[in-house]
PDB file of N, CA, C and O in Angstrom:
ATOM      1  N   UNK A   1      47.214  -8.007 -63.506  1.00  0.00           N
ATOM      2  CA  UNK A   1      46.727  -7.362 -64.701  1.00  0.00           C
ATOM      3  C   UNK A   1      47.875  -6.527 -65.276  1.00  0.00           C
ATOM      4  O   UNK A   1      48.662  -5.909 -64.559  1.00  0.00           O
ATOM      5  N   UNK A   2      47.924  -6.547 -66.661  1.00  0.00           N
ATOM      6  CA  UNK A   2      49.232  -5.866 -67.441  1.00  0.00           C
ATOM      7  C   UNK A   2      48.783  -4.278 -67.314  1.00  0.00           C
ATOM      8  O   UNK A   2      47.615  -3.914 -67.452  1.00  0.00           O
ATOM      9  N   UNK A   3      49.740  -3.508 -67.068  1.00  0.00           N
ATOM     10  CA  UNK A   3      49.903  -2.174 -66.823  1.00  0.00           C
ATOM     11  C   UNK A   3      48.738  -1.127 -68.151  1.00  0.00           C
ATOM     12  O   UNK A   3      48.230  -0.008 -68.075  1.00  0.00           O
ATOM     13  N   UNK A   4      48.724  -2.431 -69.471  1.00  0.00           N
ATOM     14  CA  UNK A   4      48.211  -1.600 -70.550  1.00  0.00           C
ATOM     15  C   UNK A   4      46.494  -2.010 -70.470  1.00  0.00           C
ATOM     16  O   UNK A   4      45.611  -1.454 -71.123  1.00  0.00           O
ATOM     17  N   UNK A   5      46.318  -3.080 -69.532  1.00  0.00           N
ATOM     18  CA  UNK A   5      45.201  -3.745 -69.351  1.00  0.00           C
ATOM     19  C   UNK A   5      44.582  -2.869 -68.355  1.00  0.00           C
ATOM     20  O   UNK A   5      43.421  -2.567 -68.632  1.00  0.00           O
ATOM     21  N   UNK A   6      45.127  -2.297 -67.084  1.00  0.00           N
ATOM     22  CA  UNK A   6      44.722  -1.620 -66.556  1.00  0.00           C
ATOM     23  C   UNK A   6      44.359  -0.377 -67.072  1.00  0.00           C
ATOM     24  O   UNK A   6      43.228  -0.012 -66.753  1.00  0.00           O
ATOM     25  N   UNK A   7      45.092   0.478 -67.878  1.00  0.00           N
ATOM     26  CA  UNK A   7      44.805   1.766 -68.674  1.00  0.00           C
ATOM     27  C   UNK A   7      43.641   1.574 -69.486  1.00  0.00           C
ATOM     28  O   UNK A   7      43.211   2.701 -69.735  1.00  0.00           O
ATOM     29  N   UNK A   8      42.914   0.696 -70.026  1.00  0.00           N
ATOM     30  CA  UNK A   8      41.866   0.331 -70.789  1.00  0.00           C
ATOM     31  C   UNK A   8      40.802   0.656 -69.825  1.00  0.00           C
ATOM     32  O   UNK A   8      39.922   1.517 -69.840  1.00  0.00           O
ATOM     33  N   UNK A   9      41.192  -0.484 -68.782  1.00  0.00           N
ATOM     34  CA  UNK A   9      40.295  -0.930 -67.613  1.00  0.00           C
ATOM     35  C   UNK A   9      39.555   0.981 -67.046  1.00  0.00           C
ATOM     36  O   UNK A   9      38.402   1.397 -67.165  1.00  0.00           O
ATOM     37  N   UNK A  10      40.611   1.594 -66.548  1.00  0.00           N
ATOM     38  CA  UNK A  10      40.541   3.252 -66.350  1.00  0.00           C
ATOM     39  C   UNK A  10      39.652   3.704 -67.504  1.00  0.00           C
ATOM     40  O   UNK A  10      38.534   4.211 -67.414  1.00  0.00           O
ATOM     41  N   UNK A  11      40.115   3.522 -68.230  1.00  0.00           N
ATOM     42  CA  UNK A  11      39.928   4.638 -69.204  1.00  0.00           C
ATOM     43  C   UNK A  11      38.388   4.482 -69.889  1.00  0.00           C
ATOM     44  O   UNK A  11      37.842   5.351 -70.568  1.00  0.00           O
ATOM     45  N   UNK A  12      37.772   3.041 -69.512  1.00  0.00           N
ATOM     46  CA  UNK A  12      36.269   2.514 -69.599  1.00  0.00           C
ATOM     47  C   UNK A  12      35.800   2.943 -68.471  1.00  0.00           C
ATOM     48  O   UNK A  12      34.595   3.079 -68.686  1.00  0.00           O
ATOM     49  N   UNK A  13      36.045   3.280 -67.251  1.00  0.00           N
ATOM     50  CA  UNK A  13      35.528   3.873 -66.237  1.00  0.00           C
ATOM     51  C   UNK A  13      35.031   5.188 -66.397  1.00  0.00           C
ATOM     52  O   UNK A  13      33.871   5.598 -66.371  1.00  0.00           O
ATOM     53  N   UNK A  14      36.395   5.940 -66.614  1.00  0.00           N
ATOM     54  CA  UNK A  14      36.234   7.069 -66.910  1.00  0.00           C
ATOM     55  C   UNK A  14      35.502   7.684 -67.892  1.00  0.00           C
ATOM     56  O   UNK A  14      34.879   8.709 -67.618  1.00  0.00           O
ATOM     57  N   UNK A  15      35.474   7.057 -69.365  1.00  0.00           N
ATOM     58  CA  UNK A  15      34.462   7.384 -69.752  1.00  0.00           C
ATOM     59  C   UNK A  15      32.708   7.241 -69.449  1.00  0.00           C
ATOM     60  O   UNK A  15      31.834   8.049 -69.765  1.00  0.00           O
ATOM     61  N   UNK A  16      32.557   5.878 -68.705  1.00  0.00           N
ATOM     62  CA  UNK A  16      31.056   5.377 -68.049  1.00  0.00           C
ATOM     63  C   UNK A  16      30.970   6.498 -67.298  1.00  0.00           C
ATOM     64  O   UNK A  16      29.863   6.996 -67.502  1.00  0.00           O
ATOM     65  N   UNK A  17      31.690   7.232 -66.414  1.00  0.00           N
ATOM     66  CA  UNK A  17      31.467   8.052 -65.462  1.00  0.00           C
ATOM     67  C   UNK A  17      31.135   9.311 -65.963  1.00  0.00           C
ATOM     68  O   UNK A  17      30.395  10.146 -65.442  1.00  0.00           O
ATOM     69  N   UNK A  18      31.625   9.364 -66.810  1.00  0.00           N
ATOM     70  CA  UNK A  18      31.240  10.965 -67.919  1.00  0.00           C
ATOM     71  C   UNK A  18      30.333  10.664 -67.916  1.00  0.00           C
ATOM     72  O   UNK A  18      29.575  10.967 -66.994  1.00  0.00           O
ATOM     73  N   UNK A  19      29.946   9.899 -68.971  1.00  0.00           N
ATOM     74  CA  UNK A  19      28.953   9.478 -69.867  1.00  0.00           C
ATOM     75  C   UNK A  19      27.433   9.256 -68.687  1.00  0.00           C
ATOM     76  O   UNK A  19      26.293   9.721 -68.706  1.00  0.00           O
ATOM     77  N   UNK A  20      28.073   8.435 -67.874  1.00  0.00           N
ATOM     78  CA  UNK A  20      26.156   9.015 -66.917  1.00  0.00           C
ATOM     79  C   UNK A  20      26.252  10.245 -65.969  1.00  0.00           C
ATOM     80  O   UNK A  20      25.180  10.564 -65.456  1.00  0.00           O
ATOM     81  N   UNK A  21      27.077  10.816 -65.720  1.00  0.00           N
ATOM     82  CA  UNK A  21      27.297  11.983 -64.942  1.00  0.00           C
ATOM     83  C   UNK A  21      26.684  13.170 -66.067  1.00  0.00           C
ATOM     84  O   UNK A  21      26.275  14.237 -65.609  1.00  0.00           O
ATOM     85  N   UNK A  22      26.647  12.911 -67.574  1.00  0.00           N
ATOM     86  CA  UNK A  22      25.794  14.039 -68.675  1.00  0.00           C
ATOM     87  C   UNK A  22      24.433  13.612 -67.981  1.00  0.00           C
ATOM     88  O   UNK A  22      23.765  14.394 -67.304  1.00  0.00           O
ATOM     89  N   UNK A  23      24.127  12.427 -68.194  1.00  0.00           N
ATOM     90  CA  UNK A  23      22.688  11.901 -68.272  1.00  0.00           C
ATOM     91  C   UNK A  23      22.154  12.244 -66.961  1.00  0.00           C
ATOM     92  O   UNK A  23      21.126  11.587 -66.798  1.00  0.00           O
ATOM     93  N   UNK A  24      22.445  13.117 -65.774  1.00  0.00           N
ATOM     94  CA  UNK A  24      21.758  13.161 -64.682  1.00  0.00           C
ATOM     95  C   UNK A  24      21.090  14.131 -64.768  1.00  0.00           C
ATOM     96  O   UNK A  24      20.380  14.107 -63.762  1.00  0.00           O
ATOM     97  N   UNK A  25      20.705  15.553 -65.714  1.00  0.00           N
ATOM     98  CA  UNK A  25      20.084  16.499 -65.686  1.00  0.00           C
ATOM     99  C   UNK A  25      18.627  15.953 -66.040  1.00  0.00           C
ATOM    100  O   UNK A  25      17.588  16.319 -65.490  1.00  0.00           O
ATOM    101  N   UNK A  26      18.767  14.823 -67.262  1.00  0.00           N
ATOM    102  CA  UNK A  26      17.750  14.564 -68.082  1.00  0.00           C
ATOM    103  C   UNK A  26      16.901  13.925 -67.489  1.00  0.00           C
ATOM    104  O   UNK A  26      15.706  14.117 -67.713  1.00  0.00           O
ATOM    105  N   UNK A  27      17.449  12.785 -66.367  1.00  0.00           N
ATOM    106  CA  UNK A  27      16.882  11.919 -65.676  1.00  0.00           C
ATOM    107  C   UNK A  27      16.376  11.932 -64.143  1.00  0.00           C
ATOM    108  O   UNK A  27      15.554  11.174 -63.629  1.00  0.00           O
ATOM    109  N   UNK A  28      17.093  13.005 -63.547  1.00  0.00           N
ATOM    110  CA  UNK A  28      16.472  14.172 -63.151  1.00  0.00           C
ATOM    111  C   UNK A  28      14.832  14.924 -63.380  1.00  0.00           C
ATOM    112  O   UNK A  28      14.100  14.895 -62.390  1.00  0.00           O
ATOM    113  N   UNK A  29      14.391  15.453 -64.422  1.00  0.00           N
ATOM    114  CA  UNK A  29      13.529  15.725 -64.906  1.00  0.00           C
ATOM    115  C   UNK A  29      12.800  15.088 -65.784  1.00  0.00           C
ATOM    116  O   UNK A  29      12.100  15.490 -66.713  1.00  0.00           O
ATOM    117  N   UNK A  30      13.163  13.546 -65.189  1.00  0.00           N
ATOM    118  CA  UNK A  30      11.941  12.339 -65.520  1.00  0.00           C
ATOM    119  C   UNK A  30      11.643  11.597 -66.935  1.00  0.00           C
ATOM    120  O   UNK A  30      10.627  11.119 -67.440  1.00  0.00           O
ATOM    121  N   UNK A  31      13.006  11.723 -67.341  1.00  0.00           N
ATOM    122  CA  UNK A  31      13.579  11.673 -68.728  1.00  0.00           C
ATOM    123  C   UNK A  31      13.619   9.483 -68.475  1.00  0.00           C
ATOM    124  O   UNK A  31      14.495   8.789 -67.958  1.00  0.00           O
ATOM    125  N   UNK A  32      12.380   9.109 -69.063  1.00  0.00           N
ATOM    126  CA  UNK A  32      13.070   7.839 -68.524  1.00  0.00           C
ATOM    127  C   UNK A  32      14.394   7.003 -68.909  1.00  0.00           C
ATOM    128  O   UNK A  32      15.274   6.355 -68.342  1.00  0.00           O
ATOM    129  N   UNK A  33      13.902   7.521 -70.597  1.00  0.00           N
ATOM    130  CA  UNK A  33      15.292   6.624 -71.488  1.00  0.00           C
ATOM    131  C   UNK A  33      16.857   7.054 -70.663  1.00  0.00           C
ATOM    132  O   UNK A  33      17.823   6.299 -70.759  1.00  0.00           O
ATOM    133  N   UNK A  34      16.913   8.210 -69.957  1.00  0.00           N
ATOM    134  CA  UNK A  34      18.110   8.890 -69.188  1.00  0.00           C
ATOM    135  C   UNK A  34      18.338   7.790 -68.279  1.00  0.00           C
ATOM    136  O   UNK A  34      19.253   6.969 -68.218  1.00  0.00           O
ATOM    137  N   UNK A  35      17.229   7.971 -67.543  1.00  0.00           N
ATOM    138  CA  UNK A  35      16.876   6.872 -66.163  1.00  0.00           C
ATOM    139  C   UNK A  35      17.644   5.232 -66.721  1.00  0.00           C
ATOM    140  O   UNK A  35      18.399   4.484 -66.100  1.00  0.00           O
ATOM    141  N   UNK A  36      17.212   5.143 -67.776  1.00  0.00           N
ATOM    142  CA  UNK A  36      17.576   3.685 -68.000  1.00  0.00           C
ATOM    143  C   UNK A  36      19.170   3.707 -68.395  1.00  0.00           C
ATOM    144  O   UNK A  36      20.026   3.001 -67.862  1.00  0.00           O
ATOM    145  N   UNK A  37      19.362   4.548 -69.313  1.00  0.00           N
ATOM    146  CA  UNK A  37      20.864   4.722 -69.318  1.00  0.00           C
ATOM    147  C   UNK A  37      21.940   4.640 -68.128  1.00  0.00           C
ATOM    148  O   UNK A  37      23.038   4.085 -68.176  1.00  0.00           O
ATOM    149  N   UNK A  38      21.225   5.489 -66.792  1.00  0.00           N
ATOM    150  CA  UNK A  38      22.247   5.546 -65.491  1.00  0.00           C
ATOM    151  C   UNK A  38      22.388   4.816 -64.519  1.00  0.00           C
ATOM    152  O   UNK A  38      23.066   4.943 -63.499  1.00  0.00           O
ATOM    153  N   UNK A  39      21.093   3.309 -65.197  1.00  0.00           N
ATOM    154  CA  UNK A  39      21.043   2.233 -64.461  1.00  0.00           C
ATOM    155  C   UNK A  39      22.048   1.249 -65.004  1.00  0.00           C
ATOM    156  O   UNK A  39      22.613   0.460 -64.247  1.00  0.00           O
ATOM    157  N   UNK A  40      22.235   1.274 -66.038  1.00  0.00           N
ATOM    158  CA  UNK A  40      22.744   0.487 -67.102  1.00  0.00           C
ATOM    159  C   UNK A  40      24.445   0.582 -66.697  1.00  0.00           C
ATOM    160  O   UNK A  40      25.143  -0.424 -66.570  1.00  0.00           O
ATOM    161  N   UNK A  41      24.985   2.100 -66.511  1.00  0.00           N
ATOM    162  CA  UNK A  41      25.985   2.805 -66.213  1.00  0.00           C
ATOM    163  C   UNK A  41      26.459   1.900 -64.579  1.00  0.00           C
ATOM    164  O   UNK A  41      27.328   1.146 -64.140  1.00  0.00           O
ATOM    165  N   UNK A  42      25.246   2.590 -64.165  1.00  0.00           N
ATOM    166  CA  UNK A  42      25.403   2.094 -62.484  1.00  0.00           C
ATOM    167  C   UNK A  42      25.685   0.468 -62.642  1.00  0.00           C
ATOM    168  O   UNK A  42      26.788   0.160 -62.190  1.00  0.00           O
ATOM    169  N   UNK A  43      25.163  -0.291 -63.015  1.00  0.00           N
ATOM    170  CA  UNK A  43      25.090  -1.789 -62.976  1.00  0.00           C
ATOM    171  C   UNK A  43      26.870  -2.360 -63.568  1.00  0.00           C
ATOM    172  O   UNK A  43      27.536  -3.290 -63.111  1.00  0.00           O
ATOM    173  N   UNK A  44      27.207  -1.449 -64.645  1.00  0.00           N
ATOM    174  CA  UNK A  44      28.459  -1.762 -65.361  1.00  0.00           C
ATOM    175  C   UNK A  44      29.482  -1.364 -64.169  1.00  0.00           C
ATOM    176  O   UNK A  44      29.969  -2.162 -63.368  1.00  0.00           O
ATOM    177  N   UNK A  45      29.701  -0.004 -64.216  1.00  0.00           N
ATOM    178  CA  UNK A  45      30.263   0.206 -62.838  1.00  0.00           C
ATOM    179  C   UNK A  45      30.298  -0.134 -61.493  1.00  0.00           C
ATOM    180  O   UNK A  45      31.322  -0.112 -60.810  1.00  0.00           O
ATOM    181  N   UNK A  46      29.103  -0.475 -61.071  1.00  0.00           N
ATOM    182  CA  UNK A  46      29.322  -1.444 -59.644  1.00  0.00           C
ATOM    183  C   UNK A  46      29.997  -2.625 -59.812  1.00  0.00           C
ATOM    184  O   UNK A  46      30.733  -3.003 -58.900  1.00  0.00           O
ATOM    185  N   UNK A  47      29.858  -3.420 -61.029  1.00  0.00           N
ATOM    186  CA  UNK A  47      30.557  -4.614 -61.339  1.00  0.00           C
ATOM    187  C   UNK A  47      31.884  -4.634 -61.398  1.00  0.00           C
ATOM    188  O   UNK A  47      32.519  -5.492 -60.784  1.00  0.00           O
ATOM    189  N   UNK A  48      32.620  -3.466 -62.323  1.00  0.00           N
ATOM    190  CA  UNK A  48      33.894  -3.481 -62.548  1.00  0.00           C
ATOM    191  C   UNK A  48      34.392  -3.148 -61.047  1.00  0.00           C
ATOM    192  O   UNK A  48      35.196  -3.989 -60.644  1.00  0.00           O
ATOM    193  N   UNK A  49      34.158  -2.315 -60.303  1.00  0.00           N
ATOM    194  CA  UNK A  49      34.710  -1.860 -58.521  1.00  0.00           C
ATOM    195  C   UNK A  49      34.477  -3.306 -57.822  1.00  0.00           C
ATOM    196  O   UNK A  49      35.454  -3.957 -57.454  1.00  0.00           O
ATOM    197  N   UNK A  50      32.961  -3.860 -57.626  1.00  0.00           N
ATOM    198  CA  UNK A  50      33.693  -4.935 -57.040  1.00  0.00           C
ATOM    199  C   UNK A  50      34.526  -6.656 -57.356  1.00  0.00           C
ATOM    200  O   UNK A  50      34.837  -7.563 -56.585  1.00  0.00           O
ATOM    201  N   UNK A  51      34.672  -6.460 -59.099  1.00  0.00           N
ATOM    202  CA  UNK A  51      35.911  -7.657 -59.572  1.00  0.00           C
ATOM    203  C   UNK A  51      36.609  -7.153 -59.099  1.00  0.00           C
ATOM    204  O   UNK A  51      37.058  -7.647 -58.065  1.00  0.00           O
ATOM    205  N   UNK A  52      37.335  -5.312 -59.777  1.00  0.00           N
ATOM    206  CA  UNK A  52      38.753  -4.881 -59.034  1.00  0.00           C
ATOM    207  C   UNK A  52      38.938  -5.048 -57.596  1.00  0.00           C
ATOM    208  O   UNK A  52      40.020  -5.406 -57.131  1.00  0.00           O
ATOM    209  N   UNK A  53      37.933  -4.803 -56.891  1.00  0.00           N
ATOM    210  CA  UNK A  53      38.444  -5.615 -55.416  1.00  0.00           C
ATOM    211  C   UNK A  53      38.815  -6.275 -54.885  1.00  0.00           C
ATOM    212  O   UNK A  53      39.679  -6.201 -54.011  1.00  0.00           O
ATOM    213  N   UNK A  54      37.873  -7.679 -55.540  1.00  0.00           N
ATOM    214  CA  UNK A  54      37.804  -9.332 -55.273  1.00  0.00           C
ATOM    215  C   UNK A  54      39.959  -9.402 -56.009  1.00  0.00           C
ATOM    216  O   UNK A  54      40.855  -9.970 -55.384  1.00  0.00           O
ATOM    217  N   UNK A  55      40.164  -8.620 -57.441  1.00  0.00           N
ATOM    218  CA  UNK A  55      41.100  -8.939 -57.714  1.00  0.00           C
ATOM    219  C   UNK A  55      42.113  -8.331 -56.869  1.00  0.00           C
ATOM    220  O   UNK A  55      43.192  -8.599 -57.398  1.00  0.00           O
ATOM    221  N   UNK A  56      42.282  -7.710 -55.918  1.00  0.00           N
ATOM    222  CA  UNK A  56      43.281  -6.950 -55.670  1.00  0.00           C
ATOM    223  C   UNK A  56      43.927  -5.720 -56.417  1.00  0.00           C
ATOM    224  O   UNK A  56      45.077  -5.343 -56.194  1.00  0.00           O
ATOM    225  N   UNK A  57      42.785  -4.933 -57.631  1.00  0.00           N
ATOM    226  CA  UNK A  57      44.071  -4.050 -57.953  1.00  0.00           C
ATOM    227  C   UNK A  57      43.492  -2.814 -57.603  1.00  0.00           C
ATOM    228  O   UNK A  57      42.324  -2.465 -57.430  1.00  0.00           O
ATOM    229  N   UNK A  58      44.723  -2.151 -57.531  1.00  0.00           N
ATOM    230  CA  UNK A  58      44.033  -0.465 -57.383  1.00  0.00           C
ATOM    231  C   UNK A  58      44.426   0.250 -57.959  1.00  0.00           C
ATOM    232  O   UNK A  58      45.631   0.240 -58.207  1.00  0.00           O
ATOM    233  N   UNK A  59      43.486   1.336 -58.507  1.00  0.00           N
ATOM    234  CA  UNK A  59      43.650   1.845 -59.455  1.00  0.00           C
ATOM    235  C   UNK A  59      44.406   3.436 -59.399  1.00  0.00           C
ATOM    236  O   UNK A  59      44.036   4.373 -58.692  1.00  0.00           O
ATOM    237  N   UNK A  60      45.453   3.425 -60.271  1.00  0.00           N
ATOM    238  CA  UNK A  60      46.186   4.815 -60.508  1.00  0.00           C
ATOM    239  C   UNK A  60      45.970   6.233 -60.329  1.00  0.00           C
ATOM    240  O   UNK A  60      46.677   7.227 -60.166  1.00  0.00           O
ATOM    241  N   UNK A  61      44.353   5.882 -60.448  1.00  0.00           N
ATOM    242  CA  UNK A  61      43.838   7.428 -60.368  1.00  0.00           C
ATOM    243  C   UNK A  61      42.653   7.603 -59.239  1.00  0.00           C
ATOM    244  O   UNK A  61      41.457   7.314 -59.220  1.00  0.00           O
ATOM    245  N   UNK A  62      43.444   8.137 -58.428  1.00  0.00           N
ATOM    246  CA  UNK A  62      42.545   8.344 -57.293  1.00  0.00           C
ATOM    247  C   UNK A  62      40.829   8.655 -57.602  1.00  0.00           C
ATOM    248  O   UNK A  62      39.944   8.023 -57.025  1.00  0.00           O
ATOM    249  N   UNK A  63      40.634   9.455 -58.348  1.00  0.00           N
ATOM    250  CA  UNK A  63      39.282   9.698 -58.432  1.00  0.00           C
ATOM    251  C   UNK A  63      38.422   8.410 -58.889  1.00  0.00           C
ATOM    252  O   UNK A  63      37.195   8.417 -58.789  1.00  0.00           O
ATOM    253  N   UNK A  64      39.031   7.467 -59.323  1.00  0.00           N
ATOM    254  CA  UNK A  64      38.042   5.798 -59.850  1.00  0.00           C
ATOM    255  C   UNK A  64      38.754   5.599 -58.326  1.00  0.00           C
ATOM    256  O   UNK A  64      37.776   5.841 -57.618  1.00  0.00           O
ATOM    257  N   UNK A  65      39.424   5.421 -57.763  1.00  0.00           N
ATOM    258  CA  UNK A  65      38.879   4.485 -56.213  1.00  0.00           C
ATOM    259  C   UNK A  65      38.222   5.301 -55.402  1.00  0.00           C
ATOM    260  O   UNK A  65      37.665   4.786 -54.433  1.00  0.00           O
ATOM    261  N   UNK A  66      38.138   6.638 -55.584  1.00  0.00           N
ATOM    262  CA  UNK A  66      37.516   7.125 -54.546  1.00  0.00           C
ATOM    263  C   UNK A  66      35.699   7.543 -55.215  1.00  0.00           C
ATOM    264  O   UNK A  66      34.900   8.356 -54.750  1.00  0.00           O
ATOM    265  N   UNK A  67      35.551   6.648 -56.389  1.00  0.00           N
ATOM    266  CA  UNK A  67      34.046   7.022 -56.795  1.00  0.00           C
ATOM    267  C   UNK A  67      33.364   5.668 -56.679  1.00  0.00           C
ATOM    268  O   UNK A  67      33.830   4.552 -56.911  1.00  0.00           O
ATOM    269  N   UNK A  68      31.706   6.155 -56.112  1.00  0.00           N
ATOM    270  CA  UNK A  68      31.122   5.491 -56.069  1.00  0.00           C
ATOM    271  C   UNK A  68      30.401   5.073 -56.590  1.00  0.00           C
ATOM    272  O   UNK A  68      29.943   6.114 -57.062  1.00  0.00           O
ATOM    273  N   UNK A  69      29.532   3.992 -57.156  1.00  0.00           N
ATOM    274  CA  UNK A  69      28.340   3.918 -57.911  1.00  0.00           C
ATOM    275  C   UNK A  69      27.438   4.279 -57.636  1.00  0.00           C
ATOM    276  O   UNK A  69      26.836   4.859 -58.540  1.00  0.00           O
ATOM    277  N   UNK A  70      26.702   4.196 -56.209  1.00  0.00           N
ATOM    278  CA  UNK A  70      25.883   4.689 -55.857  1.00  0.00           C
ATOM    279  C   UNK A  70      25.628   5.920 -56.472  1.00  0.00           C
ATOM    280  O   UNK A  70      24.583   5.939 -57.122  1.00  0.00           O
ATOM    281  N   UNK A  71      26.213   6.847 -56.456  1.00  0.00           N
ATOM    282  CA  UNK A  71      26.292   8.429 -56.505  1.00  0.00           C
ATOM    283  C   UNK A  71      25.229   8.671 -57.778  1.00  0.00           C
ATOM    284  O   UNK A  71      24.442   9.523 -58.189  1.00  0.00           O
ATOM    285  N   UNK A  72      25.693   7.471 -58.090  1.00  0.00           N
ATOM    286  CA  UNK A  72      24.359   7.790 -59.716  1.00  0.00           C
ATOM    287  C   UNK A  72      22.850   7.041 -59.605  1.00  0.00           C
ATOM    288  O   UNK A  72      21.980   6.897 -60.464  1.00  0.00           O
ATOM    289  N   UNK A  73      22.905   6.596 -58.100  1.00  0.00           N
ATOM    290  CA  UNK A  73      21.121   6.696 -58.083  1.00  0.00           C
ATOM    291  C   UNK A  73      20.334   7.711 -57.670  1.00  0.00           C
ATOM    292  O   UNK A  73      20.663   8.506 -56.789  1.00  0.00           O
ATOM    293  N   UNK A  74      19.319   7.728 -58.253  1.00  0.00           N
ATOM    294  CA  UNK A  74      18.863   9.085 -57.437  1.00  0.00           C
ATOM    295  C   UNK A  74      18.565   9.357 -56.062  1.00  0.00           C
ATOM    296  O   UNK A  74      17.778   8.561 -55.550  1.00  0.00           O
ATOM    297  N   UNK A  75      18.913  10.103 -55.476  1.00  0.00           N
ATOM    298  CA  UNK A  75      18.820  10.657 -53.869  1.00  0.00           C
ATOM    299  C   UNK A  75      19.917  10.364 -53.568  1.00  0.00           C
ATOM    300  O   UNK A  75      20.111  10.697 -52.399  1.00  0.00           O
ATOM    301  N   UNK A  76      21.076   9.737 -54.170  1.00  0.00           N
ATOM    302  CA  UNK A  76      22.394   9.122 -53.589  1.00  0.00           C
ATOM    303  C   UNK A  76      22.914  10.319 -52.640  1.00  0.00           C
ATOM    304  O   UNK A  76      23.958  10.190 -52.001  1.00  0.00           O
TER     305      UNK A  76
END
């Protein structure tokens, strides 16, 4: 993967990871449309961790290899 392909690749993580890490207060307190959002999140993100695996790359910024998807179900 090209060095600028990977920075995309990051930088869609990183924002998914924001972006349902807001949505956990709401969904939390039984917010379903939240709920559906951090499934949606979770499902995108488990996918991209295990292609990058299957592909061999790893990623620059420690905090995307060291995060999990899980973390965004509830009770994780």
């Amino acid at each position: 993967m090209s060095d600028s392909a990977q920075a995309i690749l990051e930088g869609v993580m990183k924002a998914a990871i924001d972006a349902a890490r807001q949505l956990a207060d709401a969904a939390a307190a039984g917010d379903a449309f939240s709920q559906g959002e951090i499934m949606a999140y979770y499902d995108m993100l488990d996918v991209i961790k295990e292609q990058a695996e299957l592909a061999g790359l790893v990623f620059e910024d420690q905090v995307l290899t060291d995060f999990d998807p899980d973390e965004l179900l509830p009770d994780a």
